[in-house]
C-alpha positions, 0 to 999 in steps of 0.5 A: 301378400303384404310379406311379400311385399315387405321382402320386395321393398327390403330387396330393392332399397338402396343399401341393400343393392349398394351392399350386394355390388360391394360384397360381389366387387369385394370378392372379385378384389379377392381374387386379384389380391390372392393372384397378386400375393400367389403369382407375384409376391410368393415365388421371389419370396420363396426364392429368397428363403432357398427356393421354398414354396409356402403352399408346400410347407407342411409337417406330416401328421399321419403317412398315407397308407395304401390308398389312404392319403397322408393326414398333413398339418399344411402351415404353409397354406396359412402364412400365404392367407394370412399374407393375402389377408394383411395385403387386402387389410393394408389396401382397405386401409389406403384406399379409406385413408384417401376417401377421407382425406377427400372429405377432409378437403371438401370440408375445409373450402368454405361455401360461396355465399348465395346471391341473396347473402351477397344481396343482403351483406351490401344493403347492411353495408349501405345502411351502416354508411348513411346517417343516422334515421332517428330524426326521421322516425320522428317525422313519420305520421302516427299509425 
C-alpha cells in the first residue's frame, strides 16, 4: 500500500501537473508552429525559388517496381522540420527573453518601507534632534 501511496503523492504534486499542462500546451503549440511554417511561410517560399514545394523535394534512391513503392531520400521533409524547429526555437526564445525582462523590472522598483520601519526611522529622527540625555542618566535612581 505505501507504493501506492507514494505514486499518489508523485502524481498530485505540483510540478508534476505544472509539467504535464506545459508538455500538452507544448505540443498544441507544435501544431500551430508546423501550420504556421507549412500553410503560410512554406508555399511563398517555394514560390519564390521557382514554384518547389519542400515536402516534395526528394532524390530517388531505389525506383518502385510493381507494386513496391520507390525507396526516396525525402530532404525536403527535413528542411521543413528543421524550419519548424528553428521557428519554435526563436519563439521560445522571445517569449523567455520577455519573462525576464519582467523579472528584471520587478527586481529594480524597491519595496516600500512597512509601517513599523516608517514608525521607527521617525522615532530615530526625533531622537537625533533632542539634546543630549547624558545629564539625565546621571539623575536616574540606582537599580
Amino acid at each position: 500500500m505505501s507504493l501506492l501511496n507514494d505514486f499518489k503523492a508523485f502524481a498530485v504534486k505540483g510540478n508534476v501537473v505544472d509539467m504535464a499542462v506545459g508538455i500538452i500546451i507544448g505540443a498544441a503549440f507544435g501544431k500551430i508552429v508546423s501550420s504556421f511554417v507549412g500553410d503560410v511561410i512554406m508555399p511563398p517560399l517555394g514560390l519564390l525559388i521557382g514554384g518547389v514545394d519542400f515536402s516534395d523535394l526528394a532524390i530517388t534512391l531505389k525506383a518502385a517496381v510493381d507494386d513496391k513503392p520507390a525507396v526516396l531520400l525525402a530532404y525536403g521533409k527535413f528542411l521543413q522540420t528543421c524550419l519548424d524547429f528553428l521557428i519554435v526555437a526563436f519563439a521560445i526564445f522571445m517569449g523567455v527573453k520577455a519573462i525576464s525582462k519582467l523579472h528584471k523590472e520587478q527586481a529594480k522598483a524597491p519595496a516600500a518601507p512597512t509601517a513599523e520601519v516608517v514608525l521607527l526611522t521617525e522615532i530615530r529622527d526625533l531622537l537625533k534632534a533632542e539634546k543630549p540625555v547624558a545629564p539625565l542618566v546621571d539623575k536616574l535612581p540606582p537599580v
